[in-house]
Phi, psi and omega in degrees: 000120164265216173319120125186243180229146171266194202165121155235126177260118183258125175343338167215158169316125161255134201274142189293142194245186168236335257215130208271123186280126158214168160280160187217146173243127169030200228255022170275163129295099186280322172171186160257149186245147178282139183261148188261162209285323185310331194067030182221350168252161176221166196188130163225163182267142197228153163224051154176172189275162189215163216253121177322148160073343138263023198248150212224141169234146199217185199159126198017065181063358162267157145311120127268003166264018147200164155306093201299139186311127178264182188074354193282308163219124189265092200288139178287180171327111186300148173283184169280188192275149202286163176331101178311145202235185217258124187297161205265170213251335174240140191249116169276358168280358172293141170288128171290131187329338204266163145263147180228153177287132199250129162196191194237175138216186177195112194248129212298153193294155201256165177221094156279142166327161148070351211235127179300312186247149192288171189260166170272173183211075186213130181213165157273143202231139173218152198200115194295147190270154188038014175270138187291189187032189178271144182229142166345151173227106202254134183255136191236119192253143179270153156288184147306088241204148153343119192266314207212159223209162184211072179062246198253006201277149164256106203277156161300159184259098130188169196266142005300154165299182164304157171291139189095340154242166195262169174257141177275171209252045194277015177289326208273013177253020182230076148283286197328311181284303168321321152300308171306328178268014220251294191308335152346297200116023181260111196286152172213154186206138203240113159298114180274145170210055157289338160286338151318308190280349167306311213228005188266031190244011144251022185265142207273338174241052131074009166101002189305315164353294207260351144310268220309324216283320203276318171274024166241322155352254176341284200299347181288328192309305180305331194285324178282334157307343193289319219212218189318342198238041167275337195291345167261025175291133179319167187302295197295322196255004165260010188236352177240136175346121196296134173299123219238104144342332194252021195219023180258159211242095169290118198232124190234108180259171245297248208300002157271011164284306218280335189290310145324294213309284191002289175279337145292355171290288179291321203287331199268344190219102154350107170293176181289156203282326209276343161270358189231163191234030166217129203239343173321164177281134178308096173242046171246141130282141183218143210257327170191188208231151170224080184251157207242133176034046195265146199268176186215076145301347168263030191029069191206053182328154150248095217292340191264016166220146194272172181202151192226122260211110175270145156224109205252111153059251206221042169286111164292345161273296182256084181281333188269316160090058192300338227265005160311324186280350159312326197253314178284351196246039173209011169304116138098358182277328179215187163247012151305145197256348182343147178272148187214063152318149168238137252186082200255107178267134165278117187081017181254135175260194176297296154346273201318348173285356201219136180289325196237030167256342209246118180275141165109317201221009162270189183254316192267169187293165180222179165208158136284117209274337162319107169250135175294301199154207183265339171212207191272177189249106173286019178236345195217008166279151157348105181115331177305180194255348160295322194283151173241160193263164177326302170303258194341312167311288162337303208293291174318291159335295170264011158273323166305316178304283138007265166352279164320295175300321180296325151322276173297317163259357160267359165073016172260108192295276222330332192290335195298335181267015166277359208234336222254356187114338199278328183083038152247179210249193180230078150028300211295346177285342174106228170279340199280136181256075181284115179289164164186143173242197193196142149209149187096191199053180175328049176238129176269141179284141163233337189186111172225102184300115160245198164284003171280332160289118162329107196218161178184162162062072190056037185236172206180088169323134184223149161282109151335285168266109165190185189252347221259098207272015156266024172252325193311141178265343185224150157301118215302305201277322201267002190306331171276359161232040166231034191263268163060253189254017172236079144263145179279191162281123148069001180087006176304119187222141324303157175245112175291156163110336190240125194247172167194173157243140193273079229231116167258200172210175143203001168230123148350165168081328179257115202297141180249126154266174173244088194219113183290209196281334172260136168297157181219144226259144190231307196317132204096325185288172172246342197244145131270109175308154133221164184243134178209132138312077160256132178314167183301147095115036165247170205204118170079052172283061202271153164220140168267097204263157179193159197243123208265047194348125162348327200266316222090032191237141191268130180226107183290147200253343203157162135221224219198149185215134180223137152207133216295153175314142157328115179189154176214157171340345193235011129279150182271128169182022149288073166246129168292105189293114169301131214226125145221178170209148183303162180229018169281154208070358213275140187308183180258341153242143209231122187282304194207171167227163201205127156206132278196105190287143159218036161268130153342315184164139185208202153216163146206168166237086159305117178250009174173167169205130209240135145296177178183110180296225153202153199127174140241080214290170155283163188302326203139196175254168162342120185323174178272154146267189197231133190254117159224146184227136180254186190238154195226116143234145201232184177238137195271016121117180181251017171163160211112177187229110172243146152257089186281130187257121148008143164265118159232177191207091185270123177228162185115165168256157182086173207210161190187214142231132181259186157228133193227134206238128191230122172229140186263100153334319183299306166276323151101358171301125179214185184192161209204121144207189188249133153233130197258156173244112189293160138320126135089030154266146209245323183213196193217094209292117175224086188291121179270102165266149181255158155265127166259132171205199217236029186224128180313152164210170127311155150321125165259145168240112160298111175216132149265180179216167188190145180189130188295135167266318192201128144101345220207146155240143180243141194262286173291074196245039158221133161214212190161200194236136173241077169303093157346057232294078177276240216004146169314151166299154172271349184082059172285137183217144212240130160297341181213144187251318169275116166233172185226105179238192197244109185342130171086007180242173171302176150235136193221122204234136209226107212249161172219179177242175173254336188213132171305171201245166166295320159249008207041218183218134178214121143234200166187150180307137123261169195271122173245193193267137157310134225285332151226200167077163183262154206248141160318151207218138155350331195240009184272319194252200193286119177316308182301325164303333196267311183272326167314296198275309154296351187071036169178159204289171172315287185305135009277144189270115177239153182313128182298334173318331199250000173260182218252006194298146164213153181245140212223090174320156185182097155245110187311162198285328174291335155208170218248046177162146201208167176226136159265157184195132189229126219247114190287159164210153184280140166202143150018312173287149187268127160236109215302174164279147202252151151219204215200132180225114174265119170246138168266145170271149202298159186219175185263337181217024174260166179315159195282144179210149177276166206305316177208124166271132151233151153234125135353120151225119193282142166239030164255000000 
């Protein structure tokens, strides 16, 4: 398959998500793909070949075009629920002295870049009643969800809705969170972004942009209500306390988390003007992030404002629980001291933090995006003893939000050890069992694995991301149901630079080190931290950690009990558990650490170890600067060499290093390097040669990538080069467009050019029903060809109309001519004559091909 577009119709509505559909040819990434208003089709622009009869559709690492093998990794005996751990000295789920006031506005609609249709500017407003002065403000932006609903109907998804239908409400499902903090003493206000979730599927990161552009809208709205314009404010935000702009809290659930990231992103440092739809002055602050399941495709966390990260369970969307990288990818990035939490609830699915996500408590149809399968999940159906019900999430949910404001903008340290890793719980969450790790705050690096680390006595530097399993830290074929701290970037596989240590046993007693590359300074801290790694549904996994000196003198600290998480073939739940043991005695510079199973035989994985204060430090020093990279399109002339350089663009102070991963889309070719940035450099030289010649092509496409090393946030962090196609259409033609063959010969349709192409020409047919007559059937033509091009079995024998078939031209870059053909078999039934009516689907920049093909296969 070369250049044009692909197209899948999946057998049933697949329900809209946040987790991104895309297509794959074998372990490449082909792109994301745009979903059609039906909500079963999908289409990407293909710019380079991809190989037939291997290609796969996926979302957040699962499949979708088949029903995954069960049994493929088979969990042991699920535990009991895990232990209740010690309550926290402050329960932030009490409801607060206000009562609050509820109301709405709708505010004239908005014109974002790239989005054909304006966005709404409609939100609920929740609000303590009499409280005096200005109060904090926490803003809650929804994820990607179904826009639009008809009683029990299945309507098209798109924006503006249909005549007849309605937009669901989902700004309207965290009322429940909005009241606790309302009662706090927080105006709070839930935002819509259904013309976002409309139009967002060709922005290569999923719409963060035009979020981040739509919550800094509203906040610019609040800031001037705040100050000269209340008297023209909606009713509900003249009735509610003024808000104070310099205290706000941002809560994002999956892709409105990556959308708050965003936009605390943008409050510190400006996008670029030509991507963003807010061009106004920053008059906010924002003191911290609360986010729910949230997708990051661009791992491009903001390390200088803290956050705190839900990653659920039994997430059935964002199955990878990509939003870890909120918390890992911002590990060595700035010197900021910001907290940067992870929140692992055992048994919360995605939906269900939002009311109106939630069947039994919505206006529009729901679902629990958590499907078992074919059979129940013993960890996350209905009913376990692990799952949590709907309320109890919700509960959970908005105590944990709660948390956060108190943190981050209320400034109450008592609140850190429900969030930072210390291992307490908030009452007020219920039944629900929550973990929860950290980097940042008082923590000094003792050990952040890289290849410079030391190992010995059943330990082993391992690759996070890679195919290669005697590097691989987990197995490589089992990676969709392992992501969590192995998601790749962008689908980069191997991805360099991301480490772990892998550690086995198979006898008690024998100490494993660790040693970084420098001995390290401990003094001040009082505990040694670790993030450890046990497998799922293990149980009393002890280690005796003790710490090694400059001198060689061993000084044991303590020890540590780990048991793995709730988990099945259908969970993410190789995740790292926060460890600590005290370091009194322990010297003040530190060689190693050495730790010493007193378990039979195992496994972990270590991904780091920290001194560690109790406190809440300040953020830190002077914001990062900031990388965003754009698209440059040219035209590639008919001879010659040009040299384009790629847009990158560095605004900001300070200097740092980045990493940046570059692929010729055409070929499929790429290279991955660090590039570092002095103070006061203004871009990042990344030179494209182009060839001109005198033979049609598609758009070739150059894409870059950027992901921070040191020093930097990256805001825009894929663009690239787009080359143009100036050459004439080559002038495509079918000797026939109608054929008539006989059961059991080919039907074969024979296309030519006038001139050969640079890369050749590839489209393809689908079967629709023919207008009379009986139509060719599944079992009429040749079975293996029928499974290879559709992806799906022969049996039950049905109309080709009704199947997943597509038939498919390829005419090579080397001659001037190609065939499509669809190949018969004779079989015993009288049968009338059947034909086949092909429509091609429209490709976006490929040669003109004709509208419908048909043919006869006769039986008589």
């Amino acid at each position: 398959m070369t250049d044009g577009e692909l197209t899948w119709r999946s057998g049933q509505r697949v329900p809209m998500g946040d987790a991104a559909v895309e297509f794959w040819s074998g372990d490449k990434r082909l792109g994301r793909a745009r979903p059609h208003p039906d909500g079963r089709t999908f289409s990407l622009d293909l710019a380079g070949p991809a190989r037939l009869g291997d290609l796969t559709v996926r979302a957040g690492g699962r499949r979708l075009d088949q029903v995954p093998p069960r049994g493929a990794r088979r969990p042991a005996p699920v535990p009991a629920v895990p232990a209740t751990p010690l309550a926290g000295a402050v329960d932030p789920g009490i409801a607060g002295p206000y009562r609050h006031i509820t109301g709405e506005y709708d505010l004239p609609a908005v014109k974002l870049p790239d989005f054909p249709e304006r966005v709404e500017m409609r939100a609920v407003v929740v609000a303590p009643q009499g409280a005096s002065g200005s109060r904090p403000l926490a803003l809650f932006l929804h994820g990607r969800h179904a826009l639009c609903y008809r009683a029990d109907e299945a309507v098209p998804q798109q924006w503006p809705c249909p005549a007849g239908t309605d937009p669901i409400p989902s700004h309207r499902g965290y009322l429940h969170a909005q009241q606790l903090l309302a009662s706090q003493g927080y105006v709070t206000v839930s935002i819509s972004a259904n013309g976002i979730n409309g139009q967002d599927w060709e922005p290569e990161d999923g719409g963060a942009q035009a979020r981040s552009s739509l919550v800094r809208r509203h906040l610019a709205k609040w800031a001037g209500w705040a100050a000269a314009g209340r008297a023209g404010a909606p009713a509900i935000v003249r009735a509610a306390p003024r808000a104070d702009l310099s205290r706000v809290l941002l809560v994002g659930h999956s892709r409105g988390g990556e959308g708050v990231s965003r936009a605390a992103m943008d409050s510190l440092t400006a996008p670029p003007a030509a991507v963003d739809g807010y061009h106004g002055r920053v008059r906010w602050t924002v003191r911290g992030m609360l986010l729910i399941g949230p997708t990051i495709f661009g791992q491009n966390p903001v390390p200088d404002v803290p956050s705190v990260t839900i990653l659920p369970g039994c997430d059935g969307d964002v199955l990878d629980l990509q939003g870890q990288m909120f918390v890992d990818e911002t590990r060595g990035i700035s010197g900021s001291r910001a907290l940067h939490s992870a929140l692992y609830v055992v048994g919360a699915n995605h939906n269900f933090f939002n009311s109106e996500w939630t069947p039994g408590q919505s206006v529009a149809p729901s679902i629990d995006d958590f499907i078992p399968g074919d059979e129940p999940d013993p960890v996350c159906s209905p009913g376990t003893a692990t799952r949590l019900t709907a309320t109890q999430q919700q509960t959970a949910g908005a105590t944990y939000i709660a948390a956060a404001a108190r943190l981050f903008v209320g400034g109450d340290d008592r609140i850190r050890p429900l969030l930072d890793g210390s291992g307490r719980r908030a009452p007020s969450a219920g039944p629900a069992r929550v973990l929860s790790h950290a980097l940042g705050g008082n923590r000094t690096p003792l050990i952040t694995v890289d290849a410079s680390t030391r190992v010995s006595g059943g330990a082993r530097i391992c690759d996070q991301v890679t195919d290669d399993a005697q590097r691989s830290c987990l197995d490589p074929a089992e990676r969709d149901a392992l992501m969590a701290h192995f998601v790749p970037f962008r689908w980069t596989v191997p991805e360099p630079g991301r480490y772990a240590a892998a550690l086995s046993w198979s006898t008690a007693g024998s100490p494993i080190r660790l040693a970084p590359a420098r001995p390290v300074t401990v003094a001040g801290a009082r505990d040694l931290t670790l993030r450890v790694i046990v497998p799922p549904n293990t149980t009393g996994s002890r280690f005796d950690v003790a710490v090694v000196g400059t001198d060689g003198r061993r000084s044991r600290l303590g020890g540590v009990r780990l048991d793995g998480l709730p988990g099945s073939d259908r969970t993410t739940s190789y995740w790292a558990q926060e460890v600590r043991v005290p370091l009194k005695g322990a010297p003040a510079r530190v060689a190693a650490i050495e730790l010493t199973p007193r378990t039979a035989g195992g496994r972990a994985w270590l991904l780091d170890a920290w001194g560690w204060r109790p406190g809440t430090p300040d953020d830190g020093p002077d914001h990062l600067p900031r990388l965003d990279i754009g698209t440059l399109q040219v035209q590639e002339g008919d001879s010659g060499t040009t040299t384009y350089d790629v847009p990158v663009t560095v605004t900001g102070r300070g200097g740092g290093a980045v990493r940046l991963f570059y692929s010729d889309d055409a070929t499929f070719t790429s290279r991955s390097w660090l590039a570092t940035v002095r103070p006061g450099q203004r871009s990042i030289r990344v030179p494209v040669e182009v060839v001109g010649d005198g033979l049609w092509n598609y758009t070739e496409g150059h894409t870059l990538a950027a992901k921070a090393e040191r020093g930097f946030m990256i805001g825009s962090y894929s663009g690239g080069l787009a080359v143009l196609n100036d050459d004439p259409d080559p002038g495509v033609s079918v000797e026939s467009t109608g054929l008539r063959v006989a059961e059991g010969e080919t039907l074969t349709w024979r296309f030519t050019t006038t001139t050969p192409t640079e890369a050749g020409i590839f489209g393809y047919a689908l079967p629709q029903a023919p207008a009379t007559g009986a139509e060719l059937s599944s079992t009429d033509v040749d079975p293996e060809w029928f499974t290879y091009q559709a992806w799906e079995p022969v049996e039950p024998s049905r109309p080709l109309s009704q199947t997943w078939l597509a038939v498919y031209l390829s005419i090579p870059p080397d001659v001037t001519s190609g065939e499509m053909t669809i190949p018969t078999i004779t079989d015993s039934v009288a049968e009338p004559d059947e034909s086949v009516e092909l429509h091609f689907s429209d490709t976006s920049d490929g040669p003109v091909l004709p509208d419908v093909l048909t043919g006869v296969v006769s039986n008589g």
